[in-house]
N, C-alpha and C positions, 0 to 999 in steps of 0.2 A: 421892062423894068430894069435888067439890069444892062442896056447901053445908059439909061437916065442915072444907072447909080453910077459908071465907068464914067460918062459924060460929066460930073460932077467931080467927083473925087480926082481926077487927073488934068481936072481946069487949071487954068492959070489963078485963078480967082482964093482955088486951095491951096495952093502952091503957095500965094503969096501971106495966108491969114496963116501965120506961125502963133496967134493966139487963139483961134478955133480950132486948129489943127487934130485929126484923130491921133489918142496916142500909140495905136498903132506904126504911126510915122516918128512919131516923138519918141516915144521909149524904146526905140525896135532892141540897140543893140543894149540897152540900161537893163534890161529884161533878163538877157545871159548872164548877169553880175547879180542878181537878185532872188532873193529867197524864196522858196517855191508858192508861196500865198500868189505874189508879185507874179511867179511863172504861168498860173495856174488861171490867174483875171484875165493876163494875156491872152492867152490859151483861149478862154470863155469867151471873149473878144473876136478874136479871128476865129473860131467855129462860129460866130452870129455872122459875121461878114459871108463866110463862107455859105451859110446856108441862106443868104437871102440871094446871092447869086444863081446857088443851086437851086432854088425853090425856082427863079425866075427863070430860067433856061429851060426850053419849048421841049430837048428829047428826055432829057431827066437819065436816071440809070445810070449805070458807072462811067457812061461817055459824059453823063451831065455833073458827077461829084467831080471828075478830072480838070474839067471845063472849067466851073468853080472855080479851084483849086489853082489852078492857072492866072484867071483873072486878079483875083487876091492877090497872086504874087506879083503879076505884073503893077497890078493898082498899089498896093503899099513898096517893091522894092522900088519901082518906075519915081516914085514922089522922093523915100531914102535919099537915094542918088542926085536927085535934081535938089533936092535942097540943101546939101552938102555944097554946092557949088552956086549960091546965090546972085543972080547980076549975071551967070558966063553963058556962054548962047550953047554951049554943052547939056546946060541944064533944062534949056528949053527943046531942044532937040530929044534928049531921052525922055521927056516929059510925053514932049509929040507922038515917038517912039512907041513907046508903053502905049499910050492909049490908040494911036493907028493898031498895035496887034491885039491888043484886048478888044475892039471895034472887030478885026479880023472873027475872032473866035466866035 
């Protein structure tokens, strides 16, 4: 389950739907400027991502919360990055990037 969720979230397909977009990707940095309700959804937000990750990773246990953890960041900072630079083949590179290591883990 979770290469299908990495395989997904690091597509070209999401990459390019700035109106489906999680806002995970959309609010990352509007998040630090915002009032703790705002900090706090976030927050609730990425521990769901995080725990379906960790739910779905075979050894579980604190190599499997790290793993997690990992993935998450690769999966939301990997997309940040590539969509700040729309059109430039940079963007499709760290895109690829992100998801060849989170594929790795």
């Amino acid at each position: 389950m979770a290469q299908r969720m990495v395989a997904s979230y690091l597509s070209r397909e999401h990459l390019s739907d700035c109106d489906g977009q999680c806002p995970l990707i959309a609010y990352a940095t509007d998040v630090a400027r915002a009032g703790p309700q705002v900090r706090e959804s976030y927050r609730q937000l990425l521990e769901g991502m995080v725990s379906l990750f960790e739910h779905s990773l075979a050894d579980g246990g604190e190599t499997g919360r790290e793993d997690a953890l990992s993935l998450t960041a690769l999966c939301i900072g990997g997309m940040v990055v590539a969509r700040a630079l729309p059109g430039n083949a940079i963007a499709e590179d760290i895109r690829q990037a992100a998801l060849n290591q989170a594929n790795a883990l």
